[in-house]
N, C-alpha and C positions, 0 to 999 in steps of 0.2 A: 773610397768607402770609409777609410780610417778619419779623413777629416770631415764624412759625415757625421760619422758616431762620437768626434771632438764636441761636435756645436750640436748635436741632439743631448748631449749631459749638458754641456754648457746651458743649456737653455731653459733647464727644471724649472725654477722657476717663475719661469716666463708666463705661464697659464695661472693669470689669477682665480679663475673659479675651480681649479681643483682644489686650492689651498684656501679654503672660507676665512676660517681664522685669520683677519689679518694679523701681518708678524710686524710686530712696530719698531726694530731694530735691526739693520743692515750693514752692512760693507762689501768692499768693491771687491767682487770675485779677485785676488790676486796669484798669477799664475808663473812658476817659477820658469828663468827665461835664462838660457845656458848656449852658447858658443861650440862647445866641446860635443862632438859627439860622438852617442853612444857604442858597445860593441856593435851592435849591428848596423853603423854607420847612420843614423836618425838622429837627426835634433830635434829638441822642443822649440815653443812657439816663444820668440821673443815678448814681450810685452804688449811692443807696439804693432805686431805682426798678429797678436793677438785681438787686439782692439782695430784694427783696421779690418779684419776680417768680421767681427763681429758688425762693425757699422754698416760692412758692403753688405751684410745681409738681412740691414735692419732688423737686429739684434740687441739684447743688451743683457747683462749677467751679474748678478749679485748675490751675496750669499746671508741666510739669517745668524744673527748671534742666539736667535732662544731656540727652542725645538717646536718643529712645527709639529700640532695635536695630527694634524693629518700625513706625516712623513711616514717613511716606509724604514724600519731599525734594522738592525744586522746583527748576528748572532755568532755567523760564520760565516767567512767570507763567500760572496756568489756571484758568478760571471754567468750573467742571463746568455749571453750569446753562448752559451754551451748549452745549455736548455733546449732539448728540441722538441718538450713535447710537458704542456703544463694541464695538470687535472684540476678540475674544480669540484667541490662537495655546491650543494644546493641551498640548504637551510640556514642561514644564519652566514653566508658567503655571500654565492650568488642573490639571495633573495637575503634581505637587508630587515627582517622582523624590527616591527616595534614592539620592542622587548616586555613593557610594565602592560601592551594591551593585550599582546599575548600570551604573558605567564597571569595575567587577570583573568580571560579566562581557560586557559590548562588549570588556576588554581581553581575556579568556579566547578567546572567538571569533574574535576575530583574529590572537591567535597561533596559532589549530588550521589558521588559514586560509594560515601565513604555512608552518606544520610542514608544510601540505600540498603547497606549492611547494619543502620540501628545505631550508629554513630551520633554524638549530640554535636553537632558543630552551626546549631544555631545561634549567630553573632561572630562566626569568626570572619574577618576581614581581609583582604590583600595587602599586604604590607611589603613591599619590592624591598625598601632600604636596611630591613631585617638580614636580607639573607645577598652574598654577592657571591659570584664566580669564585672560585678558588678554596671557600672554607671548606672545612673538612668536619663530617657528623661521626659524631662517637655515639653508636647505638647503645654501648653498654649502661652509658649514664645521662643518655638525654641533652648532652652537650653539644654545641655549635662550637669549631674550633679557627680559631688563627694561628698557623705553623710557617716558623719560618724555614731558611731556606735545610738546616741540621735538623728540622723534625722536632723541636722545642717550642713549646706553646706560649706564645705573647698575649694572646686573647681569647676569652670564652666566654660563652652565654648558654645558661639554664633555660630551659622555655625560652623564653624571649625579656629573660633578667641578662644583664652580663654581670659576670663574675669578678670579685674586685681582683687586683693582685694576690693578696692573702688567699682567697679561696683558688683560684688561678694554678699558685705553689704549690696547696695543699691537695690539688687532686695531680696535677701535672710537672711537679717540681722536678727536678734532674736529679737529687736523690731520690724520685720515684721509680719502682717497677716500668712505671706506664710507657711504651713505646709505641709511637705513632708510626705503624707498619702499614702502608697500603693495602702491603695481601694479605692484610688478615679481614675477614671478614666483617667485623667491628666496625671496621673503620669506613665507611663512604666520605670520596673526594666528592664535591662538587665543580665537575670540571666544565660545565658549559650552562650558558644562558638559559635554558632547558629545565636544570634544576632549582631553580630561582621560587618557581611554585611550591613544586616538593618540599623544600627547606622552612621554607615559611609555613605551609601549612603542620608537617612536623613539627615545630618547634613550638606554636600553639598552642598541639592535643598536649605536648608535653606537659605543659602548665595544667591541663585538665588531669590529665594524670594524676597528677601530683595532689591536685585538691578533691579528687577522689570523684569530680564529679564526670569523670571520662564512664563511668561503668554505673556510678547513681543514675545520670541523668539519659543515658542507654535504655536505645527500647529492640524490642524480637528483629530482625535477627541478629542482634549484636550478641558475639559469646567473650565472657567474660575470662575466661581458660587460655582465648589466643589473644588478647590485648591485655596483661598486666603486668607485662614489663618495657621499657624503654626500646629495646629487640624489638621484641615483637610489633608495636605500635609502627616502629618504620617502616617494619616489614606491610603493611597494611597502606601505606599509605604509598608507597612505592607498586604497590600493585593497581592501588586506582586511578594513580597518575598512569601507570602503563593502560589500562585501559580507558583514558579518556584516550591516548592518544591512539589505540588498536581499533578503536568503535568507530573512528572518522565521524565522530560527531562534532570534534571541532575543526578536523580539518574543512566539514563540509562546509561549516561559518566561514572559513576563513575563506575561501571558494566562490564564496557565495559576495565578501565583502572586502575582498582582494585590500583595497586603497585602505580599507580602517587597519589594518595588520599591516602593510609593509612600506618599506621609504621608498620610491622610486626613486633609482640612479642615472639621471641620462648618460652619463661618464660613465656607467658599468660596462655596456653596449659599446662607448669608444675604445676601451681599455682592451677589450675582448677581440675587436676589430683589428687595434692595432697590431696585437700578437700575430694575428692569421695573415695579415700584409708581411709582419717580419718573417714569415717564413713557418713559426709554431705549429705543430700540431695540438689540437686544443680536445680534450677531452670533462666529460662531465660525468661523475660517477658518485650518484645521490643514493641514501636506503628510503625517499620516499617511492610511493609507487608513481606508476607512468601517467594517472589520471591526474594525481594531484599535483607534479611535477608539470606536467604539460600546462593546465590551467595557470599555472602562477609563473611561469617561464613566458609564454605567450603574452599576459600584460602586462608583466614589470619590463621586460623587453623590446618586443618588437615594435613598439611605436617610436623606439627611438633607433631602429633598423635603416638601413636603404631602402628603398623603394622595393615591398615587393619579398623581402628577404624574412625566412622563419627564423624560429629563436634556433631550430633544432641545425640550419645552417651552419652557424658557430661552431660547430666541434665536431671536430670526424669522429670520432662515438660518443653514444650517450648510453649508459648504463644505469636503471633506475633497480629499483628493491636489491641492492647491493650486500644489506646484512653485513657492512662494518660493525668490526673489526674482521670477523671470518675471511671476508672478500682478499682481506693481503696477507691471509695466512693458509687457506686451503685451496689446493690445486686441483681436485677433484670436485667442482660443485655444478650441477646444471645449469643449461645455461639457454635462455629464450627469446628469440625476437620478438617484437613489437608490429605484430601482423592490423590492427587495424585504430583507429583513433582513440576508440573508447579501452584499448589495453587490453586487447583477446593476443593470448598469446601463442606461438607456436615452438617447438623442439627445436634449437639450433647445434651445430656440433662446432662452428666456430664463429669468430666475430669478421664483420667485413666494416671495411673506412665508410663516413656515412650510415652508416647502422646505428639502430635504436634498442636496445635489448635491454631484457632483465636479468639479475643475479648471473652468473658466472663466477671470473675471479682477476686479482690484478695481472695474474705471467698475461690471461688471453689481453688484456689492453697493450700491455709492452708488445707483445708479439703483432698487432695488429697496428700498433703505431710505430713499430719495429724502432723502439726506445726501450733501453733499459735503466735502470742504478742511476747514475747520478743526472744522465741526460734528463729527466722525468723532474721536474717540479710538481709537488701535490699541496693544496690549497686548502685548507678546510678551518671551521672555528672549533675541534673538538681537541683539547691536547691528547687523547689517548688515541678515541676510535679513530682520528685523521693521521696527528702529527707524529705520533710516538708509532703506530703501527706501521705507518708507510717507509718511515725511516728503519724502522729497527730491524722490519721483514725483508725491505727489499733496496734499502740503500737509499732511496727516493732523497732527494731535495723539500723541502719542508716552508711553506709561510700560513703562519697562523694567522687566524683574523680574530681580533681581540674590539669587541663590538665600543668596550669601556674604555680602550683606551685613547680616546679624544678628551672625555673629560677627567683623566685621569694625568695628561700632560697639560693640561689646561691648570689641573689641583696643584700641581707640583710645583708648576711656575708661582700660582698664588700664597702657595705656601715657603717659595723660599727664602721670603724675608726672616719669618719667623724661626726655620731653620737654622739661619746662618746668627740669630741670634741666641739660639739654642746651642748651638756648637762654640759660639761665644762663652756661654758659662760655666759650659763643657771643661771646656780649656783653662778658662779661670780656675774654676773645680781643680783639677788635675795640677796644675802649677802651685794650690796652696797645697796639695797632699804632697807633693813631691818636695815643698821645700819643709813641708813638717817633716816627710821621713826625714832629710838631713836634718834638720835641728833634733830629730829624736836621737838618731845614732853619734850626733856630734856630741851631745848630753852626758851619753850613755858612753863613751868614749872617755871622756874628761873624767865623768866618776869614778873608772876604771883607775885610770892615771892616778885620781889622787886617793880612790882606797889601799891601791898596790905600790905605792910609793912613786909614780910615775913608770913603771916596768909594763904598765899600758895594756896585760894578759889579762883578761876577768872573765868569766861565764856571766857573769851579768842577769840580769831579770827577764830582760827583754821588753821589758816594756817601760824603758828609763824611767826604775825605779829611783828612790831618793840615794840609795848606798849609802856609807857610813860617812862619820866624819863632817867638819861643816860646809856645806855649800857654799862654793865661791859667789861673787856680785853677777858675775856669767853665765852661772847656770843658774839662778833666781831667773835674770831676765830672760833663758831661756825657757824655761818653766811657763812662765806667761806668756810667750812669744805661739808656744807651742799651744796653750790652750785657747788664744785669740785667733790662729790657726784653724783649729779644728769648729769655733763657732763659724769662721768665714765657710768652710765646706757646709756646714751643715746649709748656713744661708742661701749658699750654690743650690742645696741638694731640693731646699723648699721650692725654690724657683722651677729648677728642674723637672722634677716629678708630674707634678701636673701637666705642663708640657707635652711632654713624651706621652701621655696617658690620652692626651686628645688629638694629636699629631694625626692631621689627613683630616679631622673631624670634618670638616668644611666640602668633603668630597663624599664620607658615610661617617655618620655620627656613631655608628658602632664598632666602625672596620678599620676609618682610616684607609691609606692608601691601598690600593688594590694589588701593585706591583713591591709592597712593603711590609714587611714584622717587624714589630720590634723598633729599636731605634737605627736606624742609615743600615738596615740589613735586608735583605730579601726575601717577599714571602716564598711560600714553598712553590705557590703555583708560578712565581717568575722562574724560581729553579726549571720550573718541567721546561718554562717556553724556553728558556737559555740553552736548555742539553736537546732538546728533538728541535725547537722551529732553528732555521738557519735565518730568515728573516721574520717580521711580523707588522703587522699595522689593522686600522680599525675598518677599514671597506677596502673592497677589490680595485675598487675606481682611484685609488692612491697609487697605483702601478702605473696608472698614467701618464702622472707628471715623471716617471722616471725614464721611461721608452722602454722597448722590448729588450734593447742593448746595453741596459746599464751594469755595472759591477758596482755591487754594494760591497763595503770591504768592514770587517767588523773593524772597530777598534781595541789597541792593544789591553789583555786585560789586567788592571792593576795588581801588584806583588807587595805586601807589605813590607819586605826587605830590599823593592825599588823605589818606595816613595819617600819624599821628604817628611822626616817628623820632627817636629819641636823637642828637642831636650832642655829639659831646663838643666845649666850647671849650677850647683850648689858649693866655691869651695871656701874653707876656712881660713882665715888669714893669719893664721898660728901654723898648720901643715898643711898647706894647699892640697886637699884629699879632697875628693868631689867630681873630677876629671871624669869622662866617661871612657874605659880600656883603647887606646888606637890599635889599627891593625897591626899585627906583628907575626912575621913568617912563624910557623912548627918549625921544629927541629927534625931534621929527616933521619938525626940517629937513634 
């Protein structure tokens, strides 16, 4: 069994059509080959022990040097063969939405919703690339935000202006009041693909707001009293987004035109398959209801089933109108089977394997899959109502599905040229400041020596003033040394600036990268996935290529007091001072 589960990882990437992307750089899987063994009397696989085995089984194993857009990341370490029972969310997981045709129209129906309340939102348009996953809305002031991972704001936009740096500081600066708190009311995350509509259309009426013609160009029954503040306006537009989605008017399109809304997986159906061979208990636990869940499960699945085989087969429960987040925080909530095809439902007091039912909660899923805490893998694309509840409530195992990040490891690779010449001027930068502080305090130093008679003690200016007395040929040329100095930073900083300020453009001309703030720092929303997902990647069908058995293991996370940095030594060839302190024991008395 053990030298199955060898050559089932050895084999990842052996299935070229889960990994689309070809990866155009290789090396030869190499496997560390020991004589000596272990406590437990086991050896590893020699070399050639290894590659003879691989040939017998007409085999072959390599590994990529870039990162594949479709690999499955690690957060925290995870041994799937402890897993014995993994849950899936439905929306945006399992069923695989095309995001711009969907949030086209989620935005469409909310603006019929908003026209219907007297709203002027004739000419406003869809605009996807406005708004992404992760920013965060500040109702207070009509602001779209980019926070990274301290809650410090790198980017923002008015309406649908972005805000320069200066305006940036000026509302958001670190000597601001302003604190980006989640729980305050203020503040909306945008934490799933979902709000993509919302946001954009927000930030629109903003701009109308603003030019006054949000409440001119208003007709009956629009009241002027509940839209004239930035608050308020959200609050309005968050209710018609809730009711395109409460009315089933667009789910019913979506029902109606299955293939224009969503990507069929044939690999989703294998992924799902393979789990239940390896032993998994597989669980589905969606907040749409049972009609609309059934209809889109049934075509995006079952034709790529066995012979014969329903979608609802897959998972020994299926739990649909779940009311996440509730579901993994209240133990008291009813609970109903799924008595007939059209979703007539009947009183159930508990869940049985094979069962279809509505709302309950997650103890009855453990208890009926007799999984708890860590054994339970749960799967969803939401970071709060999925990843952050399952884990926080109930210990759960965590993999996000992050719909963006194919083209967002795709961005990354194309922008690391750029990068690495970015941190190029970085470095330059930082190597002329550093060797101007020595010449400033070397200066400043010397002046000392010769106002004080050489007795070397001065208070000094601080900012190597001239001091008394005449300036030696030394401190002339340092004087100049020092101000040709500070023009090369500035040249650094021209370079720079622009830079950093469109950094990612190439991925969102607003936003920049989606897993980044700021310059080589994290946005806020990679913090959530980093602290709840344990793993993450962009479709389910990515599990695939790893088998139901793999251990993903994170890697270790970097310490700035463990990495190598560049020092530059500055010393003087008069008192070799410049040295930077070596370690040297305390004194324990």
């Amino acid at each position: 069994m053990c030298a199955l589960l060898v050559l089932q990882q050895l084999a990842i990437l052996l299935r070229p059509s889960v990994l689309q992307t070809p990866v155009p750089r290789h090396r030869a899987a190499a496997f560390l080959a020991s004589g000596e063994p272990a406590a437990n009397g086991a050896t590893m696989l020699s070399n050639a022990e290894t590659s003879a085995m691989l040939s017998e089984l007409q085999l072959t194993a390599d590994a990529p040097l870039s990162v594949p857009p479709r690999g499955v990341f690690c957060t925290r370490s995870l041994d799937l063969t402890k897993i014995k029972c993994i849950g899936y969310d439905m929306d945006y997981t399992l069923i695989d939405y095309k995001m711009e045709v969907w949030e086209a129209r989620a935005y469409h129906y909310s603006k019929e919703e908003l026209r219907a309340k007297g709203f002027p939102v004739s000419g406003l348009k869809f605009k996807p690339e406005l708004v992404c996953r992760g920013l965060i809305i500040d109702t207070e002031r009509g602001n779209l935000l980019k926070v990274d991972r301290f809650g410090y704001v790198r980017r923002a936009m008015h309406g649908t202006r972005m805000l320069s740096r200066a305006e940036t500081y000026e509302e958001y600066g670190r000597s601001s009041t302003v604190d980006v708190d989640l729980r305050s009311d203020r503040w909306s995350f945008l934490n799933t693909l979902f709000s993509v509509s919302e946001g954009c259309l927000y930030m629109q009426l903003v701009d109308r707001l603003d030019s006054g013609a949000l409440i001119a160009d208003s007709v009956p029954p629009f009241d002027p009293g509940r839209c004239s503040s930035y608050s308020q306006l959200f609050r309005a537009v968050q209710r018609a987004l809730f009711r395109a989605h409460v009315q089933s008017t667009l789910k019913s399109e979506v029902m109606q035109h299955i293939e224009r809304f969503v990507n069929f997986d044939p690999e989703a159906s294998q992924a799902l398959l393979e789990q239940r061979r390896a032993g998994k208990k597989l669980a589905l636990i969606t907040n749409s209801d049972w009609v609309y869940t059934r209809t889109l499960m049934e075509v995006a699945f079952e034709p790529f089933l066995p012979g014969g085989m329903r979608w609802w087969q897959l998972f020994d429960v299926v739990v649909v109108s779940a009311c996440k987040p509730d579901f993994f925080t209240e133990t008291r909530r009813p609970l109903y089977s799924v008595a007939t095809a059209d979703g007539m439902l009947r009183e159930a007091l508990r869940m049985e394997l094979g069962g279809q039912y509505a709302g309950g909660n997650a103890r009855m899923v453990e208890k009926v899959t007799r999984c708890r805490g860590e054994e339970f893998l749960y799967v969803g694309d939401h970071i709060f109502t999925d990843v952050n509840m399952a884990k926080r409530c109930l210990s759960w195992r965590t993999c996000m599905i992050l719909q963006e990040l194919e083209q967002e490891v795709v961005g990354l690779d194309q922008g690391r040229e750029e990068g690495q010449q970015l941190r190029a001027l970085m470095s330059r930068r930082d190597e002329y400041a550093a060797l101007r502080c020595h010449v400033r305090s070397e200066l400043q130093r010397r002046r000392a020596q010769r106002d004080d008679g050489g007795g070397g003690i001065c208070g000094g200016d601080g900012d190597g003033g001239s001091g008394g007395g005449t300036p030696s040929e030394w401190e002339v040329s340092a004087v100049a040394s020092e101000e040709r100095l500070r023009e090369a930073i500035e040249a650094c900083e021209a370079q720079i600036q622009p830079m950093v300020e469109t950094e990612g453009a190439h991925v969102n001309r607003y936003w920049g990268y989606l897993s980044r703030a700021g310059w080589a720092d994290k946005s806020h929303l990679m913090r959530q996935i980093e602290k709840y997902a344990d793993i993450y990647t962009s479709r389910i069908s990515n599990l695939l290529a790893y088998t139901a058995y793999f251990r993903f293991t994170a890697s270790p996370q970097s310490l700035q007091h463990d990495v190598p940095h560049a020092h530059l030594k500055v010393r003087s060839a008069a008192t070799g001072s410049g040295d930077i302190p070596r370690v040297s024991p305390r004194s324990e008395t």
